[in-house]
N, C-alpha and C positions, 0 to 999 in steps of 0.2 A: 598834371595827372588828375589833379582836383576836379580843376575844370571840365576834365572829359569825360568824367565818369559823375558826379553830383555837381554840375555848375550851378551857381545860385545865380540866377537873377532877377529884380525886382522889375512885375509889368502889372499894372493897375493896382498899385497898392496891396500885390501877393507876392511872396518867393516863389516863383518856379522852376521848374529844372529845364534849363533849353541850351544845348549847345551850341556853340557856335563854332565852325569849324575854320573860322577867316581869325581867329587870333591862334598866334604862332603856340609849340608847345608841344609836348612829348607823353605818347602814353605808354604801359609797359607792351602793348600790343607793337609798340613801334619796333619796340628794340630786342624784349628778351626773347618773345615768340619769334622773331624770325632768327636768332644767336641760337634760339632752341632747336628750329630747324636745321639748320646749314651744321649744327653737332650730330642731330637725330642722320643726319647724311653721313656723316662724316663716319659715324659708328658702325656703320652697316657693313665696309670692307671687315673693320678689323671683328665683327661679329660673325661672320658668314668665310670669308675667304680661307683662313686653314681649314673650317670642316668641306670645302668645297672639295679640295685639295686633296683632302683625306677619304674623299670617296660618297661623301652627301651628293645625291642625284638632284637635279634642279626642278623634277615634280616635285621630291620631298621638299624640299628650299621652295619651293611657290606654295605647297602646303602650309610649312609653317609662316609665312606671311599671310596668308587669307585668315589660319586661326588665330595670328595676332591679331588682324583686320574685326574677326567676330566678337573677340574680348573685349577691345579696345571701345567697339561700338555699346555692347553691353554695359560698360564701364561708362561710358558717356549717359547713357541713359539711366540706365541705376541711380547713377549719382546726385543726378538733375532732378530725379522723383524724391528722393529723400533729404536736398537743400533746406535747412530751418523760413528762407524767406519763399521756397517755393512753395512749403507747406503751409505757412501763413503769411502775411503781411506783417503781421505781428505777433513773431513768437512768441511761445510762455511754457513754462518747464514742462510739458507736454509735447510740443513741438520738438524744445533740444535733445528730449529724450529718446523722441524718435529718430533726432536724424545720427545720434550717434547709438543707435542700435544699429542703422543703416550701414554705419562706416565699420562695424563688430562684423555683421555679414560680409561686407568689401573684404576684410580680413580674413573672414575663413572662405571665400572664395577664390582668393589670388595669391594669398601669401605661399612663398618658394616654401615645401616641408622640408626636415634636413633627409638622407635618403636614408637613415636607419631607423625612422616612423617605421617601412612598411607600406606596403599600398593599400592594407585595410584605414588606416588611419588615416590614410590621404582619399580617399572614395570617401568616408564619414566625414570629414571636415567639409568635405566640398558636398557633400548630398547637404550637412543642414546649413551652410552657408546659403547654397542657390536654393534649394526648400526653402528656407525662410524669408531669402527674399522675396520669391514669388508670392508669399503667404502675406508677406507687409504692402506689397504693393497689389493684391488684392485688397486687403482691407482699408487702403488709405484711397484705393479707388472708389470703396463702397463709401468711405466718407467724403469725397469729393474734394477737390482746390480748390482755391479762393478764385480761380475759373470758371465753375461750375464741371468742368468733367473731368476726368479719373485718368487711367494710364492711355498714355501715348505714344508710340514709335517716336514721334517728332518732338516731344517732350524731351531733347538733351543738352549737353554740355557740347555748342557749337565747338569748343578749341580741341576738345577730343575725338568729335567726331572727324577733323580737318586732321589730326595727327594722328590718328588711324588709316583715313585713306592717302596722306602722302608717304606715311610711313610703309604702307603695302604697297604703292605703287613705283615706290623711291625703289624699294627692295626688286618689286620684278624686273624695274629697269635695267638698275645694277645687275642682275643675274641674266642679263638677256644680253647686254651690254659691256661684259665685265672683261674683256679684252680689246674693246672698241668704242674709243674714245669719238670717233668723229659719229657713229652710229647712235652714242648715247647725246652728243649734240645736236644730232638732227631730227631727234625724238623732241628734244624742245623746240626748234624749229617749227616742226609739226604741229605741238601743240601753241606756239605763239601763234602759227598762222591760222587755227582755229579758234583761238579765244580773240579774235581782231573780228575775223568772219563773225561770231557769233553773234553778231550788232546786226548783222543785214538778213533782210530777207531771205529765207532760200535753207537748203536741205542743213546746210552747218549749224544753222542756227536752230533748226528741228532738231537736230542732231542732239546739238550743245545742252538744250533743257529738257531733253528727255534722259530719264532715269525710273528703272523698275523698282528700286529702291530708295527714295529720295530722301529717305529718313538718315540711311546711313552712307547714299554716296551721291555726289551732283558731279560733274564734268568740271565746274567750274571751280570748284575746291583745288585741283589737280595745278591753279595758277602757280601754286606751294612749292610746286615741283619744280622754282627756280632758282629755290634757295635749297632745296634737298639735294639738287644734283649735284650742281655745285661744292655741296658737303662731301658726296660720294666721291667724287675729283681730290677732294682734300684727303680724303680718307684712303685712294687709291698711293696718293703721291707721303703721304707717312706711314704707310704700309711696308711701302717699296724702301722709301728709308732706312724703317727698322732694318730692312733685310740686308742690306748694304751695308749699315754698322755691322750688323753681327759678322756677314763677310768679313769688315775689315778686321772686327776683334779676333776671327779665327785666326784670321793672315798676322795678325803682329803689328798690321800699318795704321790700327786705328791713333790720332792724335790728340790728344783733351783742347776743345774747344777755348779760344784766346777767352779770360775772363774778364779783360778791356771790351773787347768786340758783344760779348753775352750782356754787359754792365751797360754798354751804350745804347743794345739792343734794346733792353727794358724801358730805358728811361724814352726811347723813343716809342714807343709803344704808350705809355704814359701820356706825353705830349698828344699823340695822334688821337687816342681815345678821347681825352678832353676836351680836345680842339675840336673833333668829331660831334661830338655831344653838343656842343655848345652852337655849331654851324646850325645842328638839325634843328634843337630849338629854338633860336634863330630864324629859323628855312636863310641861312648864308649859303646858298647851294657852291656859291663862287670859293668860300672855303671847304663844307665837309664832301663834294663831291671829288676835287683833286685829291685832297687828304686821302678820302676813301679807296681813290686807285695807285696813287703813290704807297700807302703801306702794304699793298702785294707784291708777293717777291717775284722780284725780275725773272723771264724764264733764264736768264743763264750763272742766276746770282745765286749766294751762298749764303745761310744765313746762318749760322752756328761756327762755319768754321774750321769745321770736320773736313778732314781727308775726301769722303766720300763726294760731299758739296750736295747741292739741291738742282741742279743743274734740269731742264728740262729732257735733253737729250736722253740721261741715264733716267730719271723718272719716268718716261714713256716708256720703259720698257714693260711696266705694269701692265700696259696694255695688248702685250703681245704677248704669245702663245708660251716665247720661249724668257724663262723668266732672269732675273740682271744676274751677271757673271756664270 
């Protein structure tokens, strides 16, 4: 990680920083950003599906993903204008001052209020939260970057602005998708076969790098959406679960899980992550790729032990109209 982020290496008698990307090694971009995504997927059933359920219409549920989409972006941008090393090269208690005044506004613009504030006192939080913001990032325009120029659209936090737009786009899918598993597969389909095109000549590729908004959305950011779906699958098939315990605990048949079979489970999970780890820093493709498809569960395999089981047969049923038992 050292390495990929400050490598030191010595060329004519200087330290300079120069990666090289031909020695083997792991960065957190490798591993936690995308575990972050394939959970950010994951979450979206169990976020959305009982208020679906409950009579949430899918304008409003597209609504509130675009307002997540606008915050998240504001949030990437904000944040990246009031960084200590974005504001200087080298900060000085000046600097730190400002940037955690910056993170004081973050707080009075995002923070959940409890609901018996009032919505005077939720409008006031948020008027001098985003007021001040705008007020600091006027003034720190007027004083300039160590760039030379002032506020930016394009000036952000690239990993917020990518989990903004997968996280909105992960969510329409889901809600476009959310009884139709082969429909939401062939959305990535789609998009594999456009980000292949997107190399050649020709209207896809016009396509692919035009954006009216490039600051906060590109085509190609959306590649994300392979590990989001994916999560949503995950998140469709332990949804479905819970619902099927709770059936069985009503019925009487649920049975506690063998705690040999949970004990073994663990320690193999242990094993596989390690062994994982080590393949990838390595690049041992020949171990952490089998590794990687052996510890998914079989579609007709059980992994707990439960009466219910994991079974692919019963877990599809998420996908259809009429929901399990």
């Amino acid at each position: 990680m050292f390495h990929a982020q400050e490598p030191p290496v010595a060329e004519a008698g200087q330290v300079v920083h120069h990666f090289d990307p031909y020695l083997p090694g792991l960065t957190w971009v490798d591993l936690v950003f995308p575990l972050f995504l394939f959970a950010l997927g994951a979450a979206i059933p169990s976020a959305l599906a009982r208020r679906m359920d409950q009579g949430l219409s899918l304008g409003r549920a597209g609504g509130m993903a675009a307002r997540r989409l606008l915050l998240l972006g504001w949030f990437a941008i904000f944040l990246q204008h009031v960084r200590p090393y974005t504001l200087s090269a080298r900060p000085d208690t000046g600097t730190w001052l400002t940037a955690l005044l910056g993170f004081v506004l973050l707080f009075l613009m995002f923070t959940r209020l409890p609901p018996g504030w009032g919505r005077g006192r939720f409008w006031a939080m948020r008027g001098v939260g985003y007021g001040g913001a705008v007020a600091l990032l006027a003034w720190l325009s007027v004083r300039q970057y160590p760039d030379g120029g002032g506020f930016r659209l394009d000036r952000s936090d690239i990993i917020l602005i990518v989990l903004a737009d997968t996280a909105c786009f992960g969510t329409g899918l889901w809600l476009l998708t959310r009884r139709h598993l082969l429909g939401r597969l062939g959305a990535l389909a789609l998009l594999l076969a456009c980000h292949l095109a997107s190399g050649l000549p020709g209207w896809v590729h016009q396509f692919w790098n035009y954006s009216p908004v490039p600051w906060l959305f590109q085509w190609d950011y959306l590649k994300y959406l392979f590990i989001v779906v994916p999560g949503t699958i995950a998140g469709d098939l332990l949804l479905n679960r819970q619902h099927d315990e709770a059936a069985d605990a009503k019925q009487g048949s649920r049975t506690a899980p063998s705690r040999r079979r949970l004990a073994a489970f663990a320690v193999l999970t242990v094993i596989v992550t390690a062994a994982t780890l080590a393949g990838l820093e390595g690049r041992w493709t020949g171990l952490s790729m089998p590794l990687g498809d052996w510890s998914m569960p079989s579609p007709g395999g059980d992994c707990t032990g439960s009466s219910s089981g994991w079974s692919w047969n019963r877990s599809k049923a998420v996908f259809t109209k009429t929901p399990p038992r």
